[in-house]
C-alpha positions in Angstrom: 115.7 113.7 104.8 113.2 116.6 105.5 112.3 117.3 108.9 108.6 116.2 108.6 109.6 112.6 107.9 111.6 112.7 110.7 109.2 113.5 113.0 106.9 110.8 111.2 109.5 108.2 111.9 109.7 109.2 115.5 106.4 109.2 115.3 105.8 105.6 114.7 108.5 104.4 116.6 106.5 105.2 119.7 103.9 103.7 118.2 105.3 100.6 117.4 106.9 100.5 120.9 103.1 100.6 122.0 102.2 97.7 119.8 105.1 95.4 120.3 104.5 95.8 124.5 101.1 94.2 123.6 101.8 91.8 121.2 101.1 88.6 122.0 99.1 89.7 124.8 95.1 89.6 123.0 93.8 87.9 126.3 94.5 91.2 128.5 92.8 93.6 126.3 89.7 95.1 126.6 88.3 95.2 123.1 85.4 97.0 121.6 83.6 97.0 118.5 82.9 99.6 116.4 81.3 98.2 113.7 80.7 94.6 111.7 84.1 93.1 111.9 86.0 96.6 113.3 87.3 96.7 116.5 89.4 98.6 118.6 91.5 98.4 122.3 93.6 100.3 124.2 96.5 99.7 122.3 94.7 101.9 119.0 94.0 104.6 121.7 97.6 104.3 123.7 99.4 104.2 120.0 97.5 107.0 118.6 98.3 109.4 122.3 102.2 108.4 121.3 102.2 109.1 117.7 100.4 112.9 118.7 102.3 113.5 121.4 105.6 112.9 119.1 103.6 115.1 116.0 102.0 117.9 118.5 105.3 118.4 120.4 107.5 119.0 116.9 104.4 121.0 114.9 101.4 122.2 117.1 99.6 124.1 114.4 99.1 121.1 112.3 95.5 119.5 111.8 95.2 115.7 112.2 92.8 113.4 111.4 92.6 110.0 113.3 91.6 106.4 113.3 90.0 106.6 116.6 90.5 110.3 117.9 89.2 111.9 114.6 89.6 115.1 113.3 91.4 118.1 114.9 91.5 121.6 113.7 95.0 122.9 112.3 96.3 124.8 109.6 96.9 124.2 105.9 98.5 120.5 106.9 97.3 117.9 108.2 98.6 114.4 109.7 96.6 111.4 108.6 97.2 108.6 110.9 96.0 104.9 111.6 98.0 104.2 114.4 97.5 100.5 114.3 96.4 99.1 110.4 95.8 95.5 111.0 94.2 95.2 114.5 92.6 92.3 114.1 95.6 90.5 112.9 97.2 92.0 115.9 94.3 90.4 118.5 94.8 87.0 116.7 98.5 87.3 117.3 99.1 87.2 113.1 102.6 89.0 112.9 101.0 91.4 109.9 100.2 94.9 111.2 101.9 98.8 110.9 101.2 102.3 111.5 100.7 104.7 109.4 101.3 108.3 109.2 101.0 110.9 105.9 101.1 114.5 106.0 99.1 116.6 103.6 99.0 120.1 102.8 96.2 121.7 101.1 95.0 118.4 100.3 98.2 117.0 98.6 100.4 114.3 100.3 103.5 115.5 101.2 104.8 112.8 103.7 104.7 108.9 104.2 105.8 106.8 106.2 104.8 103.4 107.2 106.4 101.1 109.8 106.5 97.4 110.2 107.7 97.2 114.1 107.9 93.5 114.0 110.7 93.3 111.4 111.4 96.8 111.9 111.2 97.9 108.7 110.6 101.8 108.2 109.3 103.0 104.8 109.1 106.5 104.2 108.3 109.0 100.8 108.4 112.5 100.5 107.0 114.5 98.0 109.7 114.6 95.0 112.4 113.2 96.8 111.4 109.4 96.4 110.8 106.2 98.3 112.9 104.4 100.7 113.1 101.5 103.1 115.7 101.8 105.9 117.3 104.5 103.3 117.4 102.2 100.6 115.8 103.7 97.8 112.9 101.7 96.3 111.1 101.2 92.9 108.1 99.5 92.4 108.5 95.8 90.1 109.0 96.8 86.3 106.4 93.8 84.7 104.5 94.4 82.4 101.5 93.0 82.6 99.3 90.2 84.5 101.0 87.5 83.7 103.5 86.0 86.4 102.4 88.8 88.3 101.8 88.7 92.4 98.7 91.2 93.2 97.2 91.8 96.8 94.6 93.3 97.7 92.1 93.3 101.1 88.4 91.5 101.4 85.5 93.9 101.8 84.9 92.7 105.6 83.3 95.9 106.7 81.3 97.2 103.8 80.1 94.4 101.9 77.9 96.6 99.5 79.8 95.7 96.3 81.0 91.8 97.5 79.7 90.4 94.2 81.5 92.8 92.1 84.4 92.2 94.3 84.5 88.4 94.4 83.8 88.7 90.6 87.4 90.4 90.4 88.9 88.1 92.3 88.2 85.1 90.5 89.0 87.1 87.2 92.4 88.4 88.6 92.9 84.5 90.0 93.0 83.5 86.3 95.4 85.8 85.3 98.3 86.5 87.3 100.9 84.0 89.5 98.5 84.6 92.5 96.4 86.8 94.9 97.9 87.7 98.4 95.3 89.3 101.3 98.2 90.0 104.3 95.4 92.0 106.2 97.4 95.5 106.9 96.6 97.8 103.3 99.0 99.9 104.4 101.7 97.2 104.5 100.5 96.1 101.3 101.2 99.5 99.9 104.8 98.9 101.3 105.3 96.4 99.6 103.8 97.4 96.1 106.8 100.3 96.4 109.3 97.9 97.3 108.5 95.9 94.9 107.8 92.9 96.9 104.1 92.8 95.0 103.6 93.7 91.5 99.9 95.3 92.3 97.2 96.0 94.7 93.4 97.0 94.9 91.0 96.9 97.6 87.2 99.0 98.0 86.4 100.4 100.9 89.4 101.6 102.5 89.7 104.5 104.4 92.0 107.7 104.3 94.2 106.6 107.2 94.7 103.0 105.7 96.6 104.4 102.6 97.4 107.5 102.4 101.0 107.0 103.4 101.0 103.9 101.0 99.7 105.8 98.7 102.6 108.4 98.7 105.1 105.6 98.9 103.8 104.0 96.1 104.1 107.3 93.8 107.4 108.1 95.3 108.8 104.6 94.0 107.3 104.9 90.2 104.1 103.4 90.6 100.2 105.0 90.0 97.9 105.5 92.6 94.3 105.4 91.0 90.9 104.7 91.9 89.0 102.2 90.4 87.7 103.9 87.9 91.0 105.5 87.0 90.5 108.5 88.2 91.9 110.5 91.2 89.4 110.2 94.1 90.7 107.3 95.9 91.5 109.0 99.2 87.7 110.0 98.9 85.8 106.7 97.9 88.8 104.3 99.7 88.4 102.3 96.4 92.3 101.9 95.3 94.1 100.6 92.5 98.2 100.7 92.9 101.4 99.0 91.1 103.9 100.1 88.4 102.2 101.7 85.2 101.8 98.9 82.8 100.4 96.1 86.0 98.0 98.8 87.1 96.2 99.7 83.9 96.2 96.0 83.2 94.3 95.7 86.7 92.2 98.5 85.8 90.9 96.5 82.5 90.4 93.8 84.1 88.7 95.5 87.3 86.5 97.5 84.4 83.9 95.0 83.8 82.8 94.2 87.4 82.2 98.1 88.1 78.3 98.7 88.7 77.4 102.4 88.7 78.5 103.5 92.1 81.7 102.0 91.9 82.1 103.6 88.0 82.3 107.0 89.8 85.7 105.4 91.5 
């Protein structure tokens, strides 16, 4: 395994050591909202200390780029972390939640790993070496096409800007495939679209930190990492389209006539 996974995993172990001390416990944070339905408690802020501490310690020089500490300087990599993806499933007690951590360099994901500390699940990808869970390799589900298939995806809470275009997908996606799942952790969703667990995903509106690990994992385990409009800027405009080759072009077509003009530029 190369050393910067490892340090990833150790990485979110802390993290999720954080979390799972806290679990259960919504009535004794102090929580703070950033923004319509965003919020954030010490937890996000005590995770994110441990995952840095763990990354600073094993590469100093390295940039990051934070949910809730933001950016920091570095050299030509750079640690992309969401240190709790599913807070408010966490503050509702809803066992669906994970940290996330990616490494770039120059721009191009190197590292990704995302961890599940309830069912202590550890996924990780490196660049060109593949996609594991627990060091069992994964591949991402080999239908081929809509039909039968299970997609997830996440509800534009935060930015509601394109909700009709979105709700007009959903209902189209509804009437083609075995059924729609919204967990409420994108980067767990990711996960799973590796392991094969879902056949697809798409979501607008994420950001960086929510996929960027999936996003690698995905790639790693065969699947195509898009954005909606089938380009490549999805870590840009958060608006993702994921699965094995023949579901995600089949997502794509179906996504395609629901895209009004800012959402055509992906």
């Amino acid at each position: 395994m190369h050393p910067t996974t490892n340090i990833a995993i150790r990485a979110a172990r802390a993290g999720g050591r954080v979390l799972l001390k806290y679990f259960g416990r919504a009535d004794t944070l102090t929580i703070q909202k950033k923004g319509r339905n965003d919020f954030v408690t010490e937890v996000d802020r005590s995770a994110e200390q441990a995952i840095i501490t763990v990354l600073r310690k094993a590469y100093p020089e390295y940039g990051i780029l934070a949910e809730e500490s933001g950016e920091q300087q570095g050299n030509d990599y750079q640690w992309v972390i969401d240190p709790l993806d599913g807070t408010t499933n966490f503050l509702h007690g809803f066992p669906q939640f994970s940290v996330s951590i990616a490494l770039k360099h120059k721009g191009i994901l190197h590292t990704g790993v995302v961890y599940d500390p309830l069912r202590d699940e550890i996924f990780t990808a490196h660049k060109g070496n593949g996609a594991f869970l627990n060091e069992r390799r994964l591949r991402v589900s080999t239908r081929r096409g809509l039909d039968g298939a299970l997609i997830g995806t996440g509800f534009p809470y935060r930015d509601q800007r394109h909700i009709d275009a979105y709700l007009g997908m959903f209902k189209d996606l509804v009437l083609e495939t075995a059924g729609l799942r919204r967990p409420g952790s994108a980067a767990l969703d990711f996960a799973w679209v590796a392991a094969g667990r879902i056949d697809g995903f798409w979501e607008l509106g994420l950001s960086e930190w929510d996929f960027a690990a999936g996003a690698l994992l995905v790639q790693e385990a065969g699947g195509v990492v898009t954005d909606i409009a089938g380009g490549k800027r999805h870590l840009k405009t958060g608006n993702v389209v994921a699965g094995g080759l023949r579901v995600q072009q089949a997502l794509l077509a179906t996504l395609k006539p629901h895209l009004s003009d800012p959402l055509k530029n992906g």
